[in-house]
C-alpha positions in Angstrom: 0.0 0.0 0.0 1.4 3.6 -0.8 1.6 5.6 1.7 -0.2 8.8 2.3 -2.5 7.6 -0.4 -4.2 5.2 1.4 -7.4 5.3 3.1 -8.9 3.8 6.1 -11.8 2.4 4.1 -9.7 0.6 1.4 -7.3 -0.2 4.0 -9.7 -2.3 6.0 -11.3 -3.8 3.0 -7.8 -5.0 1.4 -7.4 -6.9 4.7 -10.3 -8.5 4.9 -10.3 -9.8 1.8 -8.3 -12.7 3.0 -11.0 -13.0 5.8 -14.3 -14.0 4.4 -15.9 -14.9 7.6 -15.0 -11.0 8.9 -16.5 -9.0 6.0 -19.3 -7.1 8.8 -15.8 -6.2 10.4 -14.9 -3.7 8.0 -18.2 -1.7 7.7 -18.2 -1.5 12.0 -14.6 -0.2 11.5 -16.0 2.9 9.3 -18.7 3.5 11.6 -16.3 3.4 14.4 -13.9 6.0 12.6 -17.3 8.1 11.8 -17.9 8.4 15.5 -14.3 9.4 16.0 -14.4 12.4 13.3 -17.9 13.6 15.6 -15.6 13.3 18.7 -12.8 15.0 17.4 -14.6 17.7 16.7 -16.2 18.1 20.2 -12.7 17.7 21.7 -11.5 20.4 19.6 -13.9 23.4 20.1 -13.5 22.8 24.0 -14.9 25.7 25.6 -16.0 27.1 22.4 -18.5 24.2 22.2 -19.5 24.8 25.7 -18.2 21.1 26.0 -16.4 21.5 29.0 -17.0 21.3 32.8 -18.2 18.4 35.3 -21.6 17.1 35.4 -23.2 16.4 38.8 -23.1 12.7 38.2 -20.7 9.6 38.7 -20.1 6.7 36.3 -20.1 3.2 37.8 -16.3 3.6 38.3 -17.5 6.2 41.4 -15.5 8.7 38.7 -17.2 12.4 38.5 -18.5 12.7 34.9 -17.6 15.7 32.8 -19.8 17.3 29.9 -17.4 14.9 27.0 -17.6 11.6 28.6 -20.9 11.8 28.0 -21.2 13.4 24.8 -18.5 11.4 23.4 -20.1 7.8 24.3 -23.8 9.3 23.1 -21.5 9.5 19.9 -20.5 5.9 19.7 -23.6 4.7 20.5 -25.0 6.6 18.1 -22.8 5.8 15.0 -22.0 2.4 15.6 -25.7 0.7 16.7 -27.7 0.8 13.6 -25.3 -1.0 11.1 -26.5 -4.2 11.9 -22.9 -5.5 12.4 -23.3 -5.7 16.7 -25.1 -7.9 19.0 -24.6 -5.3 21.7 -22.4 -2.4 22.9 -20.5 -2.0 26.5 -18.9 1.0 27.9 -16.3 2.3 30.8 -19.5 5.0 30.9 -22.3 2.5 31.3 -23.4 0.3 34.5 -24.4 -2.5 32.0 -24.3 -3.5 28.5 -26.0 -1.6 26.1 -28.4 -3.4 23.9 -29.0 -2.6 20.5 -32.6 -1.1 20.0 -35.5 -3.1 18.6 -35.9 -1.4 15.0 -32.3 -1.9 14.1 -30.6 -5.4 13.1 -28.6 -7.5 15.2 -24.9 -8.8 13.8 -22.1 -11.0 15.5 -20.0 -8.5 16.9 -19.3 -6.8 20.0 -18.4 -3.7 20.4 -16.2 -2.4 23.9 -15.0 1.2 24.6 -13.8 4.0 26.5 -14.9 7.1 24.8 -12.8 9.7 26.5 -10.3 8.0 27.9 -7.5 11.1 29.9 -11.3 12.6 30.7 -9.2 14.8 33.2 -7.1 16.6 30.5 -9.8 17.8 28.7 -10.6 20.4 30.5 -6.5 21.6 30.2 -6.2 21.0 26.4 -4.0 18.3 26.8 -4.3 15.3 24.6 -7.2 12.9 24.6 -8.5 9.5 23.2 -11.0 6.9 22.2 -10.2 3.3 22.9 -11.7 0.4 21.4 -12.1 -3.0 21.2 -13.6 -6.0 18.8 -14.9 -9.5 19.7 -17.5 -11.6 18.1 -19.9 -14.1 19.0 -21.0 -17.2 16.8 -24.3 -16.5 15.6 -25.8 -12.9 15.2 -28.3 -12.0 18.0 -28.6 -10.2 21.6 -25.5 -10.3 22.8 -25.6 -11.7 26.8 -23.0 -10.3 29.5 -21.3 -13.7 28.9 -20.9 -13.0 25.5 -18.6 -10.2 26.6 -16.2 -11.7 29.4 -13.7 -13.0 26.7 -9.8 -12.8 27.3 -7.9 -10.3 25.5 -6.6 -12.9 23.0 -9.8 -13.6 21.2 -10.4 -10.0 20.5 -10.5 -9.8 16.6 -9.6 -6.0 16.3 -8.8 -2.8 18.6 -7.6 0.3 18.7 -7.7 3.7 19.7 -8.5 7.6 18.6 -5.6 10.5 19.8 -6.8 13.7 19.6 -3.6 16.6 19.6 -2.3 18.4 16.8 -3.9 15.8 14.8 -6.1 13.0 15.3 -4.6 9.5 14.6 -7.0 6.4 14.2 -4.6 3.3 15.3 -6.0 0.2 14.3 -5.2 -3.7 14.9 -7.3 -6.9 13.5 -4.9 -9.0 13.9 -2.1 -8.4 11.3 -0.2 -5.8 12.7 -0.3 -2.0 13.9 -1.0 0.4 11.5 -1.7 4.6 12.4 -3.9 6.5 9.7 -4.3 10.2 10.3 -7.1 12.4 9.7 -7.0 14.5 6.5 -9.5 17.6 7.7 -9.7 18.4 3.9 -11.0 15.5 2.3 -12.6 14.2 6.0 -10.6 10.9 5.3 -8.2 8.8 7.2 -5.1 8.2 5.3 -2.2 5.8 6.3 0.6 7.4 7.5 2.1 5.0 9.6 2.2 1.6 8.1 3.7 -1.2 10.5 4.2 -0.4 13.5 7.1 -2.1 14.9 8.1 -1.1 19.2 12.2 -1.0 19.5 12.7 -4.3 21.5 15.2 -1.9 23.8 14.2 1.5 25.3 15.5 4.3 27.8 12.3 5.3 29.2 9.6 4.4 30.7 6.7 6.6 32.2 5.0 5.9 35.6 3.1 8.1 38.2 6.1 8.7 40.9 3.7 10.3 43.5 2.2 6.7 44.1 5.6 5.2 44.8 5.3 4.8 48.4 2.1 2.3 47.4 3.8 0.0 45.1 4.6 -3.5 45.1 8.6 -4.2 45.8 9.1 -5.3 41.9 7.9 -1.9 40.7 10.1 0.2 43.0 13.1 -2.2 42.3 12.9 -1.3 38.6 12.4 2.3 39.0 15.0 3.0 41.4 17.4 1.1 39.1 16.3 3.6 36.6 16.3 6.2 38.4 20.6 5.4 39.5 21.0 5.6 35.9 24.9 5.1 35.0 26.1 4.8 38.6 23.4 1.9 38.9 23.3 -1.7 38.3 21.8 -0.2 34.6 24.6 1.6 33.6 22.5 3.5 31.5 20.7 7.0 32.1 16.8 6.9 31.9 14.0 9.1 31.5 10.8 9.4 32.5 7.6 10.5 31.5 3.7 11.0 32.3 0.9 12.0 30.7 -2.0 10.7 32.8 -3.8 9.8 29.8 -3.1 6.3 28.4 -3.8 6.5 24.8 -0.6 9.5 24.9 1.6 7.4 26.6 0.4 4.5 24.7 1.3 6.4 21.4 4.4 7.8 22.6 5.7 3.9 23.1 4.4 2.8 19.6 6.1 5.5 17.6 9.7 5.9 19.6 9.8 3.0 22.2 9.3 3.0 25.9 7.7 1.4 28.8 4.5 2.1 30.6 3.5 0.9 34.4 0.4 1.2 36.2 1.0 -1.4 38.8 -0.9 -2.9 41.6 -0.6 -0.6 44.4 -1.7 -0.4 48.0 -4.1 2.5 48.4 -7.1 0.0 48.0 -6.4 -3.2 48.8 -9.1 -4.9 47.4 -8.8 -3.6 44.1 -6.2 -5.7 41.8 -5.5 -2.9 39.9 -6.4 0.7 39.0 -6.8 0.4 34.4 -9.8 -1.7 33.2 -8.8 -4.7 31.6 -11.7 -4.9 28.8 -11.8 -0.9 27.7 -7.9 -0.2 28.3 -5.4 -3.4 29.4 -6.9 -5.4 26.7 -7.1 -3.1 23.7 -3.8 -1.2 24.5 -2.4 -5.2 24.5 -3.1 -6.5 21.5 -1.8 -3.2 19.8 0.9 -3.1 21.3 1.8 -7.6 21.2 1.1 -6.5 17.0 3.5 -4.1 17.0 6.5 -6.2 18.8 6.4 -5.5 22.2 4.7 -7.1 25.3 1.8 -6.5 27.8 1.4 -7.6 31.3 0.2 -8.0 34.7 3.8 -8.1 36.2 2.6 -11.8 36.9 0.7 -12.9 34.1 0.1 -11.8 29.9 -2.5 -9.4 29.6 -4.3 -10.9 26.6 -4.7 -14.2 28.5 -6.3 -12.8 31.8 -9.8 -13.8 32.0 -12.1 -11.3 32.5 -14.6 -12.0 35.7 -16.7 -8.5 35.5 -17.4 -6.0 32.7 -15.5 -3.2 34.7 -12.7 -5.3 36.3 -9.4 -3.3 36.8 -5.9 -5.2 36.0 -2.1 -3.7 36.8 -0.9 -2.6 33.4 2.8 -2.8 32.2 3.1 -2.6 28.6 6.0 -1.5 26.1 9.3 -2.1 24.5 9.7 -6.0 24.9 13.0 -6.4 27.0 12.1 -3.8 29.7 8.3 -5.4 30.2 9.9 -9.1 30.6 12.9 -7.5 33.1 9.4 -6.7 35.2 8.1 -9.8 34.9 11.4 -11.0 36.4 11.9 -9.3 38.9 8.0 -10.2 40.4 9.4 -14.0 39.4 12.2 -12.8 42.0 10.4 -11.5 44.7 7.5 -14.2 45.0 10.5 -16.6 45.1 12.1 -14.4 47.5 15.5 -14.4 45.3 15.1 -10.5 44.6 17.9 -8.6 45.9 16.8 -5.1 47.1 17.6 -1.9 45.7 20.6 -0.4 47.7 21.9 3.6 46.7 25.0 3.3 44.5 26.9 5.3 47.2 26.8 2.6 49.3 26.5 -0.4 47.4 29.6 -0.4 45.6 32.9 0.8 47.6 32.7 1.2 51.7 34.3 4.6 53.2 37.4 3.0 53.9 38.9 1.7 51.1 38.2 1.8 47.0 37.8 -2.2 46.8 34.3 -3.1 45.8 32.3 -4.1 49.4 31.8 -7.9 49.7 
């Protein structure tokens, strides 16, 4: 395919052509990139639009609503229900599933999303996203809450809208990771980033530092190694980033590399995580497993976890390859009790006394 010539549309249609049983999945894909245009034009007249601003209302998350969270998933609803490709529609946004009405035709597929996911930068004019993800049932019909609770790995497509100085569509079915971008003049998404591929090796990763009293040993391990940079047990200098929105930091590690962590912490105990595994973990997985690199628990592949509850929260640690399985080794470490903890390289290495290394 040329690139920059290239269009969404005849993008998804050249790949399917090689999957017969998938030909619905295509026309849900342009509906899904319709309701993204409608979304990227709300995000971008902010105030302007009188968009902006918190609504006196939680979602089932406990989360305060603003204005675009739920104009935004009014917008998905509304583009993607009536093609007759869905058996039913579920949402970060929405308590339950939401079914498709009466006087429009039911299909195989299911349809999961975050429609504003960042929600909190929005009112800043920091970037934004959509993120989305594809399974299918067997037979066309009503889709049940069963139908839903499938691991990450039989998802047949994901992907995600970023909304900054341009809007990017990034799309997976299965075949790799491909990033279109939207072409304001024609109203078209063209290819612009064909094959996607995550540097195996990378010298940053981006976590939220305030929280690093809470985390598990593993996680502070890891960062404090990075942190020592070249006086550490790295040898290398690292640095960090954070966003607070996932599709940014998500994007930032498909085009240039990088590591992400959201781990398991202990400000809430009972929850195993603070990202939801079937709007965020699993889509933001596949993506990035098609584009080289690896997503995790800390303990256990993203894609395989099986999901117990529409809005069940995971740890997420996703990016270049080598950095998310040095994670996963370290947890290997500690539950075996083999880790050996972090120690300041002022101390670790030569005593006050002498300049031979300390035994």
């Amino acid at each position: 395919m040329q690139l920059g010539r290239t269009t969404l549309s005849k993008f998804v249609i050249e790949q399917l052509r090689s999957m017969p049983d998938q030909n619905d999945l295509g026309a849900l894909l342009i509906d899904v990139a319709a309701a993204v245009k409608t979304i990227s034009a709300m995000v971008a007249k902010g105030a302007l639009g009188g968009y902006l601003g918190a609504l006196d209302s939680t979602n089932v998350q406990g989360e305060v609503q603003k204005k675009l969270d739920v104009l935004t998933n009014e917008a998905m609803l509304h583009h993607c229900e009536w093609g007759g490709q869905l058996a039913g529609l579920a949402s970060e946004e929405m308590d339950e599933p939401w079914p498709i009405p009466d006087n429009y035709p039911r299909g195989r597929y299911l349809l999961v999303f975050d429609p504003l996911d960042g929600f909190s930068n929005s009112d800043i004019n920091v970037s934004v996203g959509t993120i989305f993800s594809v399974l299918m049932r067997s037979t066309a019909g009503d889709a049940e809450m069963g139908d839903f609770l499938r691991p990450g790995n039989e998802q047949v497509a994901a992907g995600y809208a970023i909304y900054g100085p341009s809007t990017m569509m990034v799309l997976t079915m299965g075949r790799g990771t491909y990033g279109f971008t939207l072409d304001r003049e024609s109203g078209n998404f063209i290819l612009t980033h064909p094959d996607i591929r995550i540097p195996e090796d990378t010298r940053e990763y981006a976590i939220n530092t305030s929280n690093e009293r809470f985390w598990e040993p593993p996680i502070q391990r890891y960062v404090a190694e990075c942190k020592a940079g070249k006086t550490g047990v790295r040898g290398a200098d690292f640095n960090m980033r954070w966003i607070a929105s996932l599709v940014a930091e998500v994007h930032r590690i498909l085009l240039r590399g990088g590591i992400f962590m959201y781990p398991k912490d202990s400000r809430e105990p009972g929850k195993a995580g603070r990202l939801r595994l079937m709007y965020e973990a699993n889509p933001m997985g596949m993506l990035i497993e098609q584009a080289g690199g690896a997503a995790s628990t800390g303990r256990n592949r993203i894609l395989d976890v099986a999901p117990e509850d529409l809005h069940q929260r995971v740890p997420v640690i996703l990016g270049s390859k080598n950095e998310v399985e040095r994670v996963e080794r370290y947890y290997k470490e500690h539950e075996a009790g083999t880790d050996r903890p972090f120690v300041s390289p002022l101390f670790s290495d030569r005593n006050l006394f002498s300049n031979e290394p300390r035994t």
